[in-house]
LODOVO-740867 format. One line per 10 residues: for each residue x, y, z of N, C-alpha, C. Coordinates in Angstrom, 3 decimals. Each point is the difference from the previous one (the first is absolute). Example, Ala and Ser with C-alpha at 12.3 -4.5 7.8 and 13.67 -1.06 7.14 Angstrom:
# LODOVO-740867
13.190,-5.690,7.800,-0.890,1.190,0.000,0.900,1.200,0.000; -0.350,1.050,-0.720,0.820,1.190,0.060,-0.770,1.090,0.730 .
This chain:
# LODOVO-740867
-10.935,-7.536,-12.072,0.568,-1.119,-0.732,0.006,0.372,-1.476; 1.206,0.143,-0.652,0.051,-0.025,-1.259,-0.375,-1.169,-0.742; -0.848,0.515,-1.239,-0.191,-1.173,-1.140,1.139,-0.197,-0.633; -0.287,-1.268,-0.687,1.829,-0.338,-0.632,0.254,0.677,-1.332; -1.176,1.006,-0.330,0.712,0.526,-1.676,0.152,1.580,0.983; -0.228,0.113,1.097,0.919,0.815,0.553,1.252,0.233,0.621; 0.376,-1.182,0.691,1.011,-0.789,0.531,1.143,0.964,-1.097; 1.139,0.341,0.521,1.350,0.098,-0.542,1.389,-0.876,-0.435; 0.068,0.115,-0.762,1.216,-1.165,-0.777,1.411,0.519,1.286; 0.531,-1.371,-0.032,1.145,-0.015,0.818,1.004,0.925,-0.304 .
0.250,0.633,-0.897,0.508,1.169,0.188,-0.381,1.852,-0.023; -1.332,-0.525,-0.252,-1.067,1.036,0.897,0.411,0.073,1.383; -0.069,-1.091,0.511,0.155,-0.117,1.771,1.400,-0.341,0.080; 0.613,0.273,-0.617,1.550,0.476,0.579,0.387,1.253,0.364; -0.903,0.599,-1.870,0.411,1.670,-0.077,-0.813,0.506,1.236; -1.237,-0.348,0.592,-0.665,0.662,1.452,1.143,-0.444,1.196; 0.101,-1.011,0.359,0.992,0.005,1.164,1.477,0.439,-0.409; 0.466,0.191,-1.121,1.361,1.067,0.254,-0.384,1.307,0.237; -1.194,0.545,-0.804,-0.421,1.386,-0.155,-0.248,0.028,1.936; -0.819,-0.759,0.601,-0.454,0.245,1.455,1.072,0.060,0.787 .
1.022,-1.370,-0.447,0.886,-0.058,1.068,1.099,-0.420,-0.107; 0.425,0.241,-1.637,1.823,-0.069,-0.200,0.164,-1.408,-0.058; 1.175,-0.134,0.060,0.635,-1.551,0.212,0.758,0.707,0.819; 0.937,-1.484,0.684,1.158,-0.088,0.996,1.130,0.160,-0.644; 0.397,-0.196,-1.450,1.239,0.612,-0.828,-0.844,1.430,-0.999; -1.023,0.431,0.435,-0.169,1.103,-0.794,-0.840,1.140,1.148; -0.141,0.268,1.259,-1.113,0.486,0.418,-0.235,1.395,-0.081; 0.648,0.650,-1.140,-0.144,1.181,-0.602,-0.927,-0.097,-0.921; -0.428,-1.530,-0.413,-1.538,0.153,-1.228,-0.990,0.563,0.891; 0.080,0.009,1.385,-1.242,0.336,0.402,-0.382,1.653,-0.232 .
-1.745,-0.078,-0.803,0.111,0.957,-0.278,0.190,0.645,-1.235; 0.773,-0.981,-0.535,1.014,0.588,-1.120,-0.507,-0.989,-1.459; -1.244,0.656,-0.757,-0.322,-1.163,-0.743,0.996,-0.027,-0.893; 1.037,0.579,-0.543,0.858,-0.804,-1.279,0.723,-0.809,0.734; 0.262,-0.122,1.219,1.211,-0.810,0.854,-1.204,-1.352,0.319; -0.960,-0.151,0.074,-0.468,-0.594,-0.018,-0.640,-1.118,-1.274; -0.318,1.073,-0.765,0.157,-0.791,-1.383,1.008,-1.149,0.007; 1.651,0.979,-0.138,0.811,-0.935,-0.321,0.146,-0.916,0.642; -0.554,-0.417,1.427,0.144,-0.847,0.751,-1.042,-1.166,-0.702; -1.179,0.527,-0.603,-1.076,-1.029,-0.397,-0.131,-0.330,-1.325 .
0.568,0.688,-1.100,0.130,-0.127,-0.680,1.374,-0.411,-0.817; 0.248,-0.776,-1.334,1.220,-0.404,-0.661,0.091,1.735,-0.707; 1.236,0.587,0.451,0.138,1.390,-0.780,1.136,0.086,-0.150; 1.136,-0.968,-0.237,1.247,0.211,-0.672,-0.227,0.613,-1.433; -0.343,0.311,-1.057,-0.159,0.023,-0.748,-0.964,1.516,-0.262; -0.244,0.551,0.775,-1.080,1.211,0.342,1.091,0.979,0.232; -0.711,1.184,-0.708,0.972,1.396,0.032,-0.896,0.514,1.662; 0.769,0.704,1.145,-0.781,0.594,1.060,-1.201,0.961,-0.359; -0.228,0.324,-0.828,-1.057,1.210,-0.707,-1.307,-1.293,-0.397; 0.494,-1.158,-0.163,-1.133,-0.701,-0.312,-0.330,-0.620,1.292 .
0.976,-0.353,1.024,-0.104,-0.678,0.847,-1.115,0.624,0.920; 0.185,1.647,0.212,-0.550,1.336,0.489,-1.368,-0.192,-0.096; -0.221,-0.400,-1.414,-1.643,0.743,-0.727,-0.571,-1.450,0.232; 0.600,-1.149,-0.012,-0.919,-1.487,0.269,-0.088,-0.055,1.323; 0.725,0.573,0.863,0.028,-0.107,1.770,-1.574,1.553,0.251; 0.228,0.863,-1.096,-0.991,0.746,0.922,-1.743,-0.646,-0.701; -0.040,-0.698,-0.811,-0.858,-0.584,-0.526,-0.990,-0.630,0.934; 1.430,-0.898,0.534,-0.641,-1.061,0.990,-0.449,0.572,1.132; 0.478,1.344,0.593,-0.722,1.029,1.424,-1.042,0.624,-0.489; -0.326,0.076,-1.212,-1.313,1.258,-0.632,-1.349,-0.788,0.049 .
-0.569,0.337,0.726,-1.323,-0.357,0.332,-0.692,-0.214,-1.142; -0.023,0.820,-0.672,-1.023,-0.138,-1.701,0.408,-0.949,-0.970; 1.448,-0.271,0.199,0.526,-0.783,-0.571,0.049,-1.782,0.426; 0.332,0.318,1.221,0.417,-1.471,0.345,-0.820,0.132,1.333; -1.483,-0.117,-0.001,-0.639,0.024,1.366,-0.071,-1.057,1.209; 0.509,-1.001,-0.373,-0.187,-1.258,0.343,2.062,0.183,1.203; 0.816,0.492,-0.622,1.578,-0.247,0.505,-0.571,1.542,0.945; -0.512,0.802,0.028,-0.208,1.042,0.577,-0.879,0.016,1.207; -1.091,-1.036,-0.433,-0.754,-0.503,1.093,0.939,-0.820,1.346; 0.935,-0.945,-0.880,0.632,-0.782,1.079,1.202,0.628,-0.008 .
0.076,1.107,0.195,1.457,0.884,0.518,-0.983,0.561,1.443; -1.166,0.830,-0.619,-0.549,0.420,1.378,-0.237,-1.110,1.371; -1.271,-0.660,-0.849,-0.004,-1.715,1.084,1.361,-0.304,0.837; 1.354,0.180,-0.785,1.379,-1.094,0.685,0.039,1.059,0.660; 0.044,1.460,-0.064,0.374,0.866,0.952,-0.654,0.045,1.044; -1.497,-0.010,0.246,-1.126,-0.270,0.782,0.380,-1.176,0.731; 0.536,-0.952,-0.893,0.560,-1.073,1.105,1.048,0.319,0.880; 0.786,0.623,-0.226,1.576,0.220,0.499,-0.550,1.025,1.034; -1.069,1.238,0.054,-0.334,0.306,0.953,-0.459,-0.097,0.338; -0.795,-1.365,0.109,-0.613,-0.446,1.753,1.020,-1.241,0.271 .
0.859,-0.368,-0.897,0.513,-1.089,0.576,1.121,0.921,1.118; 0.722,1.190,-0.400,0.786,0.710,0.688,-0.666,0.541,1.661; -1.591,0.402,-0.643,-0.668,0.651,1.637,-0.003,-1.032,0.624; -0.145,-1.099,-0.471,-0.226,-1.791,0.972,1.586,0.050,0.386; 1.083,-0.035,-0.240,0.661,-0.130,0.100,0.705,0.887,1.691; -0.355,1.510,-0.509,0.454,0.830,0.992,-1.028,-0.052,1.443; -1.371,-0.726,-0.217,-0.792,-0.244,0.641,0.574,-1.277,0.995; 0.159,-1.122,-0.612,0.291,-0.527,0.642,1.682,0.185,0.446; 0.709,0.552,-0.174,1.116,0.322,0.720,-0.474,0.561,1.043; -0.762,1.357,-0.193,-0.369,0.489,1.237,-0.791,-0.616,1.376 .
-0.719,-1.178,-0.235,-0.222,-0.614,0.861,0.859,-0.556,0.968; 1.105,-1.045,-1.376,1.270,-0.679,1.310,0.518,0.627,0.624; 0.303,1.521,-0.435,0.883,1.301,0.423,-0.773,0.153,1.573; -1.869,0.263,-0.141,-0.479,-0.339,1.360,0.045,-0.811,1.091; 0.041,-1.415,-0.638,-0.253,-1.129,0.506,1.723,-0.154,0.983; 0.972,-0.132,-0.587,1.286,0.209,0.504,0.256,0.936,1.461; -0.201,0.903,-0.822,-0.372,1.583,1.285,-0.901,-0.177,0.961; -1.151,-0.610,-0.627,-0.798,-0.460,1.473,0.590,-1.339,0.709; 1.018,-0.533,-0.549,0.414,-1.221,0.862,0.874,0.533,0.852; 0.654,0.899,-0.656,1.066,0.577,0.617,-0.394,1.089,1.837 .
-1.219,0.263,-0.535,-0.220,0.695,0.991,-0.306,-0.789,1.508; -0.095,-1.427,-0.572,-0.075,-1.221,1.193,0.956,-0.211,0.334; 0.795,-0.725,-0.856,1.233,-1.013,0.153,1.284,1.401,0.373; -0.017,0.579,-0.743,1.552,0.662,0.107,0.752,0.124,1.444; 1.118,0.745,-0.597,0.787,0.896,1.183,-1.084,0.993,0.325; 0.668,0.916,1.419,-0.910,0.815,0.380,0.090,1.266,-1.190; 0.877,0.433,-0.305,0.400,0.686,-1.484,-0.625,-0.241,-1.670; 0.139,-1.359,-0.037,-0.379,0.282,-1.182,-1.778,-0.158,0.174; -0.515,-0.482,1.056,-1.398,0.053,0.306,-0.526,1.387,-0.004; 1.087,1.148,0.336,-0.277,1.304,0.202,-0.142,0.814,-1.623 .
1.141,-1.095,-0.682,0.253,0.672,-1.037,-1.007,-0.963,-1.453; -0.925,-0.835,0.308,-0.876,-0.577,-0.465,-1.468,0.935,0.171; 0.009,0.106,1.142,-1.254,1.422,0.397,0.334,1.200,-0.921; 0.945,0.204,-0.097,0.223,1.103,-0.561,-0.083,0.366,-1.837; 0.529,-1.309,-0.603,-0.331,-0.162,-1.346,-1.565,-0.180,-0.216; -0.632,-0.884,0.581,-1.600,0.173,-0.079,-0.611,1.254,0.617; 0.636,0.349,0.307,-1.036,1.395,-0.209,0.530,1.158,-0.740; 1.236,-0.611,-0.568,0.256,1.157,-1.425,-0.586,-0.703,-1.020; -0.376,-1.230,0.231,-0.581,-0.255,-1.335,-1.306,1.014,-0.585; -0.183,-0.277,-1.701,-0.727,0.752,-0.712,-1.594,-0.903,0.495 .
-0.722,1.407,0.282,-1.259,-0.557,0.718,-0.452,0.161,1.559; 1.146,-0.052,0.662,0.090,0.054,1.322,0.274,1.020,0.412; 1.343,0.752,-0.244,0.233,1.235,-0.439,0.557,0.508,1.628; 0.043,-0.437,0.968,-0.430,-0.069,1.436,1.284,1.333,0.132; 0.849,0.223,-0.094,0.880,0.817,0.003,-0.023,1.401,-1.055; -1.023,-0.102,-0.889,0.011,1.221,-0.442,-1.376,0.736,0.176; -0.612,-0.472,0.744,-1.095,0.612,0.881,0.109,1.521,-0.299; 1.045,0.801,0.875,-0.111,1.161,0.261,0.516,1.010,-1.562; 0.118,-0.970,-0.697,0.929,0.851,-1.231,-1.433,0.399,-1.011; 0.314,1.467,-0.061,-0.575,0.424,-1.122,0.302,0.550,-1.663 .
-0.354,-0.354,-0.690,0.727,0.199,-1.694,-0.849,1.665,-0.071; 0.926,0.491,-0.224,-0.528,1.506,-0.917,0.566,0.212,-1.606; -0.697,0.434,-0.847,0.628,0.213,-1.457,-0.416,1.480,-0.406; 1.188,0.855,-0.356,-0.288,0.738,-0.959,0.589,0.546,-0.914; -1.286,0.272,-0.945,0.889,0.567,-1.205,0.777,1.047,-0.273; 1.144,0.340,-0.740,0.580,1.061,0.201,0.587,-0.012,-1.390; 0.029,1.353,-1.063,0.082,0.552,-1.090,0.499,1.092,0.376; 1.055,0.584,-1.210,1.080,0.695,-0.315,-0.885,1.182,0.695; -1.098,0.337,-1.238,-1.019,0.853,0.773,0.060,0.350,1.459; -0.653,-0.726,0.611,-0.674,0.236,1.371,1.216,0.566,0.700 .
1.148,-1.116,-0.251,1.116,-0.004,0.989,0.513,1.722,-0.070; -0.408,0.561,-1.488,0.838,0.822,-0.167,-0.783,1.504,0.223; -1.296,-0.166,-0.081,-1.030,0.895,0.737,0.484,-0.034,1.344; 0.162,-1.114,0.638,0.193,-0.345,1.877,1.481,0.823,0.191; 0.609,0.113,-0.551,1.144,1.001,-0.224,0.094,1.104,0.590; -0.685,0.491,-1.238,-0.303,1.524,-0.476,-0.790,0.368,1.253; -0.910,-0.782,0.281,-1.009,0.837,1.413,0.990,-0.380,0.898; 0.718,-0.567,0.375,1.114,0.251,1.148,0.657,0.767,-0.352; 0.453,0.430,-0.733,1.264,0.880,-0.337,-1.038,1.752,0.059; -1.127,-0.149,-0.562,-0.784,0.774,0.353,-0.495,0.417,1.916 .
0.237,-0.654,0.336,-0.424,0.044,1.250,1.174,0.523,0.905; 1.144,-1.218,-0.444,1.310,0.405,0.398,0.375,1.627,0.344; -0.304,0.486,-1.353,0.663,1.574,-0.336,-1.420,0.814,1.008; -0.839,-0.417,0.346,-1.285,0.924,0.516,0.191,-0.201,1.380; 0.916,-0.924,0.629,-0.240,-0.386,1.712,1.035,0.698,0.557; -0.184,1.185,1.122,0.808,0.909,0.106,1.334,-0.632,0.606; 0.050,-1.170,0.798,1.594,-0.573,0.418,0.784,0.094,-1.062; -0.507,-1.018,-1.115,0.548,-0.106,-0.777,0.912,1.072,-0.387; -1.077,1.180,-0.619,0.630,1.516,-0.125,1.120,0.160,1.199; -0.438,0.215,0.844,0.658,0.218,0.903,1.333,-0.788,0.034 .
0.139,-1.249,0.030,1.413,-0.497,-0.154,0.344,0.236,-1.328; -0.202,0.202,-0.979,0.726,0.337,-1.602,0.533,1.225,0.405; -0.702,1.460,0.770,0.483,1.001,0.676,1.306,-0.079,1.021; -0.286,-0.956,0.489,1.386,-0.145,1.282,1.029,-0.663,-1.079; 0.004,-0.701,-1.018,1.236,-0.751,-0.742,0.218,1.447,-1.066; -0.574,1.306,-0.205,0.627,0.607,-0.832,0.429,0.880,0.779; -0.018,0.224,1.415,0.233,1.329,0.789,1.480,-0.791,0.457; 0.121,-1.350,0.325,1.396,-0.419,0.326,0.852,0.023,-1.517; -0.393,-0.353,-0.938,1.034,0.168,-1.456,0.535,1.285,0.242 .
């Protein structure tokens, strides 16, 4: 809970929710503290070079700790209000699918089984799959080359067919 000589003036808490999250005729401020400024502030009258240096004022921690604090906080809000969000989608997304797997056609009951167990978590279909990664540089690739091409010229077929393509020329 903020005290009130911490509290932000109403266009303190404008310039944080354009800076977090734009407007609906501007949502390119997001992000964007001079686009945001001008949204919170009167700046007809402001050259952009001033508009620039009073917008990064208000993001500089040393400067303006208090509009910097509640840029992080609104963002902190926006991401858990977003994980709540995709959270609970993902439930109805279950809840549906498991109705479905009652009520439906014989098809889409088949094809209700089948989305829940691609879901993330369940995974039921990628059981057998394994991820491999590796790295690979100009280097290595180009060492891995050379010892084939080395090997190439040392394995007598090889010889041997380069021999049969110059005896037919």
């Amino acid at each position: 809970m903020t005290k009130e000589k911490d509290a932000l003036t109403m266009k303190q808490r404008a310039f944080v929710t354009a800076y977090c999250l734009g407007q609906p005729d501007c949502p390119e401020a997001k992000g964007v503290a001079s686009r945001a400024y001008k949204i919170a502030y009167q700046c007809e009258n402001m050259k952009e070079s001033s508009i620039y240096v009073e917008a990064c004022r208000l993001t500089d921690p040393d400067i303006s700790p208090k509009i910097a604090q509640a840029i992080i906080e609104e963002n902190e809000r926006l991401l858990v209000k977003h994980n709540l969000s995709a959270h609970s989608l993902r439930e109805k997304i279950c809840e549906g699918l498991l109705r479905e797997t009652q009520l439906g056609s014989d098809a889409s009951r088949v094809r209700s089984w089948e989305l829940l167990g691609k879901m993330s978590g369940v995974n039921f279909f990628d059981a057998d799959k394994v991820e491999t990664s590796q790295k690979l540089t100009i280097e290595s690739s180009e060492e891995e080359l050379m010892e084939s091409i080395a090997s190439a010229i040392n394995d007598p077929r090889v010889t041997a067919l380069f021999n049969n393509k110059k005896s037919e020329n």
